[in-house]
C-alpha positions in Angstrom: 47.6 50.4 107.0 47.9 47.8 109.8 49.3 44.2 109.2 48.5 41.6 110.5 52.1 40.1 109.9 53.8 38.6 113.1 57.6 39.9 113.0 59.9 36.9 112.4 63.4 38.7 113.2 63.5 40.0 116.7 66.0 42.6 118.2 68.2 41.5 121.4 65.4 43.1 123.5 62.1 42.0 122.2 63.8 38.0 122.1 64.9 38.8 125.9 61.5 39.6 126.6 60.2 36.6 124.4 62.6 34.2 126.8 62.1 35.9 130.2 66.1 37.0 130.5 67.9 39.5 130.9 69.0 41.9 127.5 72.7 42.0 128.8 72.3 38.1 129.6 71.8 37.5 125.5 74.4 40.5 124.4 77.1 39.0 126.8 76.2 35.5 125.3 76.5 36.4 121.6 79.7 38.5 121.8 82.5 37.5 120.0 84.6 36.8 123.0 82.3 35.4 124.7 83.3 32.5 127.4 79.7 31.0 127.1 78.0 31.0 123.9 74.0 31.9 123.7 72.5 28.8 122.6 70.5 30.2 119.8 72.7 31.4 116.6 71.8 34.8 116.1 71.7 36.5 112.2 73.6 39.3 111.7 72.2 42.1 109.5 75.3 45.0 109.0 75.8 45.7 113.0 72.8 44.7 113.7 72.1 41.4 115.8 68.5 40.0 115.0 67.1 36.3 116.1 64.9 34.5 114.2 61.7 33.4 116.2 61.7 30.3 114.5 65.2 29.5 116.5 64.0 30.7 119.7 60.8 28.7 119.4 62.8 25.2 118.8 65.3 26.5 122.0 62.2 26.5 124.2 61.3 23.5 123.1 64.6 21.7 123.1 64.4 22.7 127.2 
């Protein structure tokens, strides 16, 4: 059965390709040591790092 749903929580690699960057730009951004934060929060599911489209969407804008 295919859906027609649009995914709302992307992985580090699908929201690179959604920006135009670089995957190890985002996971050297979102570290916890990290110098330079990544401007978009990103939701944290076990060890998993997802962003919510919504968040990227108002980043892009905010530019």
């Amino acid at each position: 059965m295919e859906s027609n749903l649009q995914k709302r929580l992307l992985s580090v690699e699908e929201a690179a390709v959604y920006l135009g960057i670089s995957p190890r730009t985002i996971y050297n951004q979102t570290g916890r040591k990290a110098k330079k934060k990544f401007p978009v929060k990103p939701k944290r599911i076990g060890k998993l790092v997802k962003f919510d489209l919504r968040d990227l969407d108002r980043y892009i804008e905010s530019l």
